[in-house]
Structure formats: structure tokens, C-alpha cells
C-alpha positions as CSV (number, residue, x, y, z in Angstrom):
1,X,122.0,119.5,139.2
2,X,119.9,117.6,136.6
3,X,121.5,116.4,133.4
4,X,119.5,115.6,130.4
5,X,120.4,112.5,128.6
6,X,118.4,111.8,125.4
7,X,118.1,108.2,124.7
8,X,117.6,107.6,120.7
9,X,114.2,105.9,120.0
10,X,114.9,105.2,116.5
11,X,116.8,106.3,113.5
12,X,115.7,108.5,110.4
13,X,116.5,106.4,107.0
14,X,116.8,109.0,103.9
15,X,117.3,107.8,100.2
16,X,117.6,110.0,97.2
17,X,116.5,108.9,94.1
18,X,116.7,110.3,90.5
19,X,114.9,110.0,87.5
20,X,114.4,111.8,83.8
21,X,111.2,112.3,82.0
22,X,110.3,114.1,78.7
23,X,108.5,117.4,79.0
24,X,106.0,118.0,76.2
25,X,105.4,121.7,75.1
26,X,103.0,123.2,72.1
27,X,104.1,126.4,71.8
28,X,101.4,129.3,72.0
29,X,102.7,131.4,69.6
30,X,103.2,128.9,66.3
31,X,101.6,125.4,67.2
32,X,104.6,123.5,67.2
33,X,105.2,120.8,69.6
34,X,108.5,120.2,71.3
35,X,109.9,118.0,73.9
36,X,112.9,118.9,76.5
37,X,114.5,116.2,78.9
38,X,114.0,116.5,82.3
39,X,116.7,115.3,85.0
40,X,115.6,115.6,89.0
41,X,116.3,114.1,91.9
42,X,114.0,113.6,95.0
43,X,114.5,112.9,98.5
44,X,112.1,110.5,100.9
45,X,112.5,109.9,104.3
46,X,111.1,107.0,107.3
47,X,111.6,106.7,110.8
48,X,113.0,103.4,111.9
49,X,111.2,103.5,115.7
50,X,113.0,101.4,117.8
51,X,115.3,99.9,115.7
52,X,112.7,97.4,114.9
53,X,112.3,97.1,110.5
54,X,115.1,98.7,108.9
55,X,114.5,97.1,105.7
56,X,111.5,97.8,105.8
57,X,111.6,101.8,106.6
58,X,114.1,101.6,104.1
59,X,111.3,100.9,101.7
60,X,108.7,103.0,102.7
61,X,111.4,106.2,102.3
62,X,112.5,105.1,98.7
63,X,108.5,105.0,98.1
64,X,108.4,108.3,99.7
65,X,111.2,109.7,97.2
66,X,109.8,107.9,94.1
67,X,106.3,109.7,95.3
68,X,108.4,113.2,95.3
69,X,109.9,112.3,91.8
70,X,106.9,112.2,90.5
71,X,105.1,115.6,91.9
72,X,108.5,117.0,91.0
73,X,108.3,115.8,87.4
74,X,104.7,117.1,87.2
75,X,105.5,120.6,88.6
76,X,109.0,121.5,87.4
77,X,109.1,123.5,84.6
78,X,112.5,124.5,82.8
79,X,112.5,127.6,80.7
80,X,113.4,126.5,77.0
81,X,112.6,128.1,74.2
82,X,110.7,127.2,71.3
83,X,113.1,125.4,68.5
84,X,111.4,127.1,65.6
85,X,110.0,131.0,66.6
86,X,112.3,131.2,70.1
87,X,109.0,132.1,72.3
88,X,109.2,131.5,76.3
89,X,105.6,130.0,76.7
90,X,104.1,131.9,80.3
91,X,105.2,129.7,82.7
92,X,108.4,129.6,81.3
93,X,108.3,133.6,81.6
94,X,107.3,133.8,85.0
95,X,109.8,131.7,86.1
96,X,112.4,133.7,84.1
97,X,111.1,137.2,85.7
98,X,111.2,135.4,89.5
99,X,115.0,134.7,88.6
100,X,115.6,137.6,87.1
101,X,118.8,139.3,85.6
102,X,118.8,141.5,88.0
103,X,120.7,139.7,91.1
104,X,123.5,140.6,90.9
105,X,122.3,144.7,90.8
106,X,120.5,143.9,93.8
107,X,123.3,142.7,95.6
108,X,125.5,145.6,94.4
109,X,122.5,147.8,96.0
110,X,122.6,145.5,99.1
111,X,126.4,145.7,99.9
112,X,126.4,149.5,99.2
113,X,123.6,150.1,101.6
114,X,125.9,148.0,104.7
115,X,128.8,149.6,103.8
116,X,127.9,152.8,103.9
117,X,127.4,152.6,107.7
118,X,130.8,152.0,108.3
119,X,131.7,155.4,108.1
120,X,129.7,156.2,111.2
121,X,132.5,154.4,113.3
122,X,134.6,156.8,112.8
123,X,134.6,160.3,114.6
124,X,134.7,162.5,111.3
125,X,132.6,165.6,111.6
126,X,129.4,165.3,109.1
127,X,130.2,161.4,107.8
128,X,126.8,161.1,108.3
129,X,126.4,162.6,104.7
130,X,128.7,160.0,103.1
131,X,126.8,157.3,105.0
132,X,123.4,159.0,103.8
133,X,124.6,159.4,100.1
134,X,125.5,155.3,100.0
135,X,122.8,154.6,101.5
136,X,120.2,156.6,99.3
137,X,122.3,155.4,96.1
138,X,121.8,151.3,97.6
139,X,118.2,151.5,97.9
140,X,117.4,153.3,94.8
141,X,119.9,150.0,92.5
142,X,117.8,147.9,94.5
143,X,114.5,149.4,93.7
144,X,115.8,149.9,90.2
145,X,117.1,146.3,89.5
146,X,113.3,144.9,91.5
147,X,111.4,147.3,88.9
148,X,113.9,146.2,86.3
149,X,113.4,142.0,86.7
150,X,109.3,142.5,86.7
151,X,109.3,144.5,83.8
152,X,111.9,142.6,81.3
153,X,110.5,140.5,78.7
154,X,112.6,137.2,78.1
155,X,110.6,137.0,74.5
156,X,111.7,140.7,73.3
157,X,114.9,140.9,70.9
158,X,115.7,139.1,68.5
159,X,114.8,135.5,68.4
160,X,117.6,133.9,66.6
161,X,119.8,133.5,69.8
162,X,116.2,131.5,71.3
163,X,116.0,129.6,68.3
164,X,119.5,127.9,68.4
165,X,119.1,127.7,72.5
166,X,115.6,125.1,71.7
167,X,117.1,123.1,68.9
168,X,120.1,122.7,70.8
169,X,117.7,121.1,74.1
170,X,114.8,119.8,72.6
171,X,113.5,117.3,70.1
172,X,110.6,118.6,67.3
173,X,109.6,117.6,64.3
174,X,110.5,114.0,62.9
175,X,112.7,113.2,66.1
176,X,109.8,114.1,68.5
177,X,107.3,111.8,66.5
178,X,109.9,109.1,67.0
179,X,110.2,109.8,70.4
180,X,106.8,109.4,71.1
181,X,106.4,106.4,68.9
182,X,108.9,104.7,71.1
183,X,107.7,105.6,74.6
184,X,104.0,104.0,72.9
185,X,106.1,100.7,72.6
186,X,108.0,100.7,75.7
187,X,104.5,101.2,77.6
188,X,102.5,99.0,75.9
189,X,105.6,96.5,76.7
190,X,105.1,97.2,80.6
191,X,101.4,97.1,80.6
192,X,101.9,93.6,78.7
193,X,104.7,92.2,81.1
194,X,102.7,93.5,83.9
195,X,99.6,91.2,82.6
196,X,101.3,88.3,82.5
């Protein structure tokens, strides 16, 4: 009889790090700019082989997360609405129609459809038309909530509840002039402490 025994070669180091950027919008349907804070958090990971630089892997997988960080921060987008006319730019709306309002129908439609073979277990002459019925009525609030998510439109209604949803997350106007006048200074302080 042969036994395997696995010997460990090294060990895998893992850091998380997180970080928070500002996000700056113009909104395609009235030309305003806006800003909206954004908080992630990235993983990174190195392989310590043999046991021989820790401190070292440690490094290279905090590079690695700081790296992620900042494709994350570059790629994430977070549906907010404009703080003056309430529009979902397109990207925002696509992500919005992925997610959907319809998840929860679609899991009502899911657990209808596996219950309704339960039935069948039983010896009951002609269940097989209450297990049918379930069945046909699942597939059709699934179909129905899938047709439902691609064809909503996060930007029809009224706009007022939008409107109070962006001024309540972003910064426009006077306070996003300020906010870029800061960042200016704080990088033009880096890039003059990195000089010297």
C-alpha cells in the first residue's frame, strides 16, 4: 500500500488592501459634472517557495493588491444618479438591467419549478398534472421576470426620487470645484516631496 505524503514547498502570503477614490461623471443628458466616492478593497497574493523571503513575498503580494486596487478603481462603476435631472448615464444602466429587479421573481419561478416534482413521489393517480401545472407556471415567472429585467428602464418615472438619491451621494456644483481644487494641491504636494 502506498501512502502519499505532501511535503509543503512553501507558503502562499495574501494581503488585502483598501482604498477610496473619487469618480468623476458629466452627465449625458444636462452637462453637469458630478463626483461619487468610491470605497474598494483588493486582494494580492505571493508564494513564499521554500520558506526562504517572507518579507519579502510579503511585499510583492501587497504590490500585487495595490496593482488590483487600482484596475478595480478604473473599472468599477456604481450606479448613482445625476444630482440635478436624476439620469442613469449607460453604464450605470447596464449595470442596473444585469442586476435587475427581478431576482427575487426568478427565484419564486425557480423554487416552484423543484417543487413541483415532489408530487411525483407519491403514488397518486394523474399527479403528474399538478407537477406539470407548477412546472409550466415556474418557467413562464422565470421567463417573465428575464424579459422583465432587460426591458425596464432605471431612467423612466419620475425623477425626483433620483434627484434626492445623487445629491444625497455625490458632490456638484461649488463643492465639486472645491474638491477638485484640493486634490490639484495635494498632488502637486507629492510630485514636489517626491522631487526633493
Amino acid at each position: 500500500m502506498w501512502i502519499p505524503i505532501s511535503i509543503p514547498i512553501g507558503e502562499k502570503q495574501v494581503v488585502a488592501v483598501q482604498g477610496a477614490v473619487w469618480k468623476f461623471v458629466t452627465c449625458a443628458k444636462c452637462q453637469q459634472d458630478f463626483a461619487y466616492r468610491l470605497q474598494l478593497e483588493a486582494i494580492g497574493e505571493d508564494v513564499n517557495v521554500l520558506f526562504l523571503d517572507g518579507e519579502g513575498s510579503q511585499k510583492r503580494a501587497h504590490a500585487h493588491a495595490q496593482r488590483n486596487l487600482a484596475k478595480k478603481f478604473v473599472n468599477v462603476v456604481v450606479p448613482t444618479p445625476c444630482p440635478c435631472c436624476g439620469y442613469y448615464q449607460e453604464d450605470m444602466v447596464r449595470i442596473l438591467k444585469e442586476e435587475g429587479t427581478s431576482d427575487r421573481l426568478f427565484g419564486v419561478g425557480m423554487g416552484m419549478t423543484a417543487l413541483s416534482f415532489i408530487p411525483l413521489a407519491f403514488s397518486v393517480p394523474h399527479i403528474w398534472i399538478a407537477t406539470a401545472a407548477g412546472v409550466s407556471v415556474g418557467v413562464i415567472l422565470m421567463v417573465y421576470a428575464e424579459f422583465f429585467a432587460g426591458r425596464s428602464d432605471p431612467n423612466a418615472g419620475d425623477p425626483q426620487q433620483r434627484i434626492l438619491l445623487g445629491q444625497k451621494h455625490t458632490l456638484w456644483g461649488e463643492k465639486l470645484e472645491n474638491l477638485r481644487e484640493q486634490l490639484a494641491s495635494d498632488e502637486s504636494a507629492g510630485e514636489n516631496a517626491s522631487a526633493n
